[in-house]
SEKELUM-530526 format. One line per 5 residues: their letters; for each residue x, y negated, z of C-alpha. Coordinates in Angstrom, 2 decimals. Last residue first. Layout:
a) X/Y/Z; ... $
This chain:
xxxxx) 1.45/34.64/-8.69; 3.21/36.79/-6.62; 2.09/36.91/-2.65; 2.42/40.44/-1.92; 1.72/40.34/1.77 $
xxxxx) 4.29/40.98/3.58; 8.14/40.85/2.83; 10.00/43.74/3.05; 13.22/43.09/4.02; 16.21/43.66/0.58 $
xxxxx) 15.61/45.97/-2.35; 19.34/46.27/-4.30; 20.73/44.84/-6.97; 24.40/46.22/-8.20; 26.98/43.24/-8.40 $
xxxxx) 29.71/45.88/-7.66; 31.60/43.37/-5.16; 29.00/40.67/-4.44; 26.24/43.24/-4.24; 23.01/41.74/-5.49 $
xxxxx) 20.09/41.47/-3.10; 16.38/41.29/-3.92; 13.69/40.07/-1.23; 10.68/42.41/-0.69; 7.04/41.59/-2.14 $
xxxxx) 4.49/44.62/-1.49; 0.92/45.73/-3.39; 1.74/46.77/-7.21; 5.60/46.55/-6.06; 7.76/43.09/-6.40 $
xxxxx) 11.23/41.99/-5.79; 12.57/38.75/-4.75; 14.54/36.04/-5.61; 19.14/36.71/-4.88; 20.33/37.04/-1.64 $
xxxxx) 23.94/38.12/-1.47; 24.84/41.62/-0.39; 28.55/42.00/0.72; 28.00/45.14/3.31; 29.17/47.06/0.53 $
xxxxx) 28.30/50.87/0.51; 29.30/51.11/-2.90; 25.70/51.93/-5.14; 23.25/51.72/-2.20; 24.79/47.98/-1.19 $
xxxxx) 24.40/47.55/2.43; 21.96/46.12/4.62; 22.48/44.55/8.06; 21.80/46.94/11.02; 24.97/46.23/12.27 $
xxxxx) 26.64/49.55/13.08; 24.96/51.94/10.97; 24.77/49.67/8.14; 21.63/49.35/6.57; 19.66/50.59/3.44 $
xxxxx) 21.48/53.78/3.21; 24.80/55.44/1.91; 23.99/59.21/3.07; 27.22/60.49/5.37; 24.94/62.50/7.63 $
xxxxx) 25.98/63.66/11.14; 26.30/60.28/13.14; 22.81/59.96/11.69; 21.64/61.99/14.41; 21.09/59.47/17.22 $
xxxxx) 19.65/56.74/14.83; 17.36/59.53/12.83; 15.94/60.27/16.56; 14.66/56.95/17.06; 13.34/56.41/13.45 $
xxxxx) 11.35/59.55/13.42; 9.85/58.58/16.89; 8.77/55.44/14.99; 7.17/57.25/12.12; 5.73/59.90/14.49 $
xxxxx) 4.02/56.91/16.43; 2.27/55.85/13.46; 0.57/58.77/12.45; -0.85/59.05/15.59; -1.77/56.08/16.07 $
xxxxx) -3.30/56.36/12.44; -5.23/59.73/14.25; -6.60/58.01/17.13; -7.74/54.93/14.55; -9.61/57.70/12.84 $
xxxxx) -11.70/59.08/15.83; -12.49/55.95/17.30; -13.92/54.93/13.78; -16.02/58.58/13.69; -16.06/59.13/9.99 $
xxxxx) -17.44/62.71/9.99; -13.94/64.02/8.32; -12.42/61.79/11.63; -14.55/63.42/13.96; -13.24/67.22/12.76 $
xxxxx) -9.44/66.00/12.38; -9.87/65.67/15.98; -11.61/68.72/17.24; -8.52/70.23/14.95; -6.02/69.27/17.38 $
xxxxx) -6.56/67.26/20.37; -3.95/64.31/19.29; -1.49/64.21/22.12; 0.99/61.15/20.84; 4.75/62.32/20.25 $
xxxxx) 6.85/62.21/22.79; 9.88/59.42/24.00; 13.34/59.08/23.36; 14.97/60.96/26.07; 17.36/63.14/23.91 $
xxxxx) 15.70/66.24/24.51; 12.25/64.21/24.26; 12.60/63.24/20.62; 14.40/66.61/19.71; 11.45/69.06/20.67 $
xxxxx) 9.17/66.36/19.33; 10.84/66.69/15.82; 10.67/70.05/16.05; 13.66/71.83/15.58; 13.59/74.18/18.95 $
xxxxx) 15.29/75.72/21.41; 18.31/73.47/20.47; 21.97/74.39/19.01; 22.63/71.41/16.34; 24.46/70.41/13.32 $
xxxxx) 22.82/72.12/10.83; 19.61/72.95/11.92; 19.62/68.98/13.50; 20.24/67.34/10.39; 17.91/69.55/8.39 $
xxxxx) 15.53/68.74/10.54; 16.32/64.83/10.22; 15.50/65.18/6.75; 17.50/62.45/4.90; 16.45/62.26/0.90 $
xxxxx) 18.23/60.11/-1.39; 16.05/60.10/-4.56; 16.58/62.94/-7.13; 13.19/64.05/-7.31; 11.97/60.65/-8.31 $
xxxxx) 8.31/60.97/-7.64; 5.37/61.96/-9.50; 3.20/60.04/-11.49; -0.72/60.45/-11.07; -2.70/62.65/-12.24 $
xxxxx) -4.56/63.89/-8.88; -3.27/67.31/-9.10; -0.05/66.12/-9.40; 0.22/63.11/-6.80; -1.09/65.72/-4.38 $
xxxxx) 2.14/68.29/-5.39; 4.37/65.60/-4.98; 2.72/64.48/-1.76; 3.20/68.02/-0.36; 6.69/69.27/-1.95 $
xxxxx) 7.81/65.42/-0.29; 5.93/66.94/3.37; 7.14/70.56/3.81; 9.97/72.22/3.97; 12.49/68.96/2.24 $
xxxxx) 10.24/66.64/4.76; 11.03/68.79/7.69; 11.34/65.38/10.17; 11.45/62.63/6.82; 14.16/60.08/5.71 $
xxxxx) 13.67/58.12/2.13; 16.04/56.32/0.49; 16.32/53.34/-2.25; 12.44/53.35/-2.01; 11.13/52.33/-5.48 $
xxxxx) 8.43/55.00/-5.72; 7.86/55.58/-2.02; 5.24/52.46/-1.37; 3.64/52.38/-4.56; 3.36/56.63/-4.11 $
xxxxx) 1.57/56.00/-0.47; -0.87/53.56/-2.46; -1.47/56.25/-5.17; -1.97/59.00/-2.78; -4.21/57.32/-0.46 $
xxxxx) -6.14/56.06/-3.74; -6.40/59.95/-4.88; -7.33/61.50/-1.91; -10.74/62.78/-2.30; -11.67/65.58/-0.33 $
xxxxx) -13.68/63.35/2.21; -15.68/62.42/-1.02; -18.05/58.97/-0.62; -15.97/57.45/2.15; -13.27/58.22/0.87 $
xxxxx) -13.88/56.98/-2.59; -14.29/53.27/-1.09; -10.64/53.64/0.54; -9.62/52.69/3.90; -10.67/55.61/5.11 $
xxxxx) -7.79/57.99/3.05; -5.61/56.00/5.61; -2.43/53.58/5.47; -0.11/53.79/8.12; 2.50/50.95/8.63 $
xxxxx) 5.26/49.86/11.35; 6.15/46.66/11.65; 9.37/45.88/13.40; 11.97/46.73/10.97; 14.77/49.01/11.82 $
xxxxx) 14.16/51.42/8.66; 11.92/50.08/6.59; 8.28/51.86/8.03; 5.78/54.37/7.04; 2.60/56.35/8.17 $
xxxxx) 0.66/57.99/5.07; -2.61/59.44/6.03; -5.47/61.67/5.18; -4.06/63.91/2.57; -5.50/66.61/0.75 $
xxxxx) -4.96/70.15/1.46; -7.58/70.24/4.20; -10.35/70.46/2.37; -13.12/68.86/4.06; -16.61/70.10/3.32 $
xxx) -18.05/69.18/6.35; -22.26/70.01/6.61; -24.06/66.79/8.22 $
């Protein structure tokens, strides 16, 4: 079989809310059109844009350099909406340029300088190889992968957000979450929320009465 895989589209989307349990990667092979076009992204970017779209923050490792200038730029060419450019953006590389002397920026540089663990070996491009051939073992190597950047992300944001003064989800402290608008830790449940494909609960600030996207709540059961 002759690969044609371009490697300017995406093949997976790894996310999380920040200190939940679950963590989530959805893959280019989960879609129909995948399987019939490795080159074609378009579901994988559509699902990952559901997911980012209504995000009250979002935190990335080089994400300003690299990764939102990627999806944007997939969402584009497959003509779909873009996302908010103005959302609340927390690049953990950024972070540590700023605030930091290591040998190195990468994300797995800082991971294991602060004892929190490696990223996953993946084998390089040998990989990426079996999963354009649709090897199964091959693709779930790469979603764990995916997924255990996510939750190495999270473990380093928590020791650098001491350096970022970003109002997010949850309160540094308590994990609880806060109002995005005033930083209130009054939030008062208040129904629920809804996506094309995820249910959250809704909060309303008790002091600015903002609304806010509470847990995630899984599956989308509405209707």
């Amino acid at each position: 079989m002759t690969i044609n895989a371009d490697m300017s589209t995406m093949i997976c989307s790894g996310w999380k809310v920040l200190n939940s349990k679950k963590t989530h990667c959805i893959n280019a092979w989960d879609f129909p059109s995948w399987k019939k076009d490795v080159n074609d992204d378009k579901a994988l970017c559509e699902a990952a844009y559901d997911v980012l779209k209504d995000a009250d923050a979002i935190i990335t490792h080089y994400g300003k350099g690299f990764d939102f200038k990627f999806i944007q730029t997939r969402l584009l060419i497959n003509g779909l909406p873009t996302l908010d450019p103005k959302i609340t953006h927390i690049d953990t590389c950024k972070i540590a340029q700023q605030n930091l002397k290591l040998q190195s920026n990468r994300l797995n540089n800082i991971a294991h300088e602060l004892g929190l663990g490696q990223k996953l070996e993946n084998g390089g491009w040998p990989l990426w190889k079996r999963v354009y051939q649709r090897d199964p073992a091959a693709q779930k190597k790469m979603a764990d992968y995916c997924k255990q950047d996510v939750r190495l992300l999270e473990k380093v944001y928590h020791q650098l957000k001491r350096f970022d003064k970003s109002i997010l989800n949850y309160s540094r402290d308590s994990g609880t979450f806060n109002c995005t608008k005033c930083g209130s830790s009054n939030m008062i449940k208040n129904g629920f929320a809804y996506t094309q494909k995820y249910k959250y609960r809704r909060l309303q600030c008790g002091d600015c009465r903002a609304y806010r996207r509470g847990e995630l709540i899984v599956p989308n059961d509405k209707g």
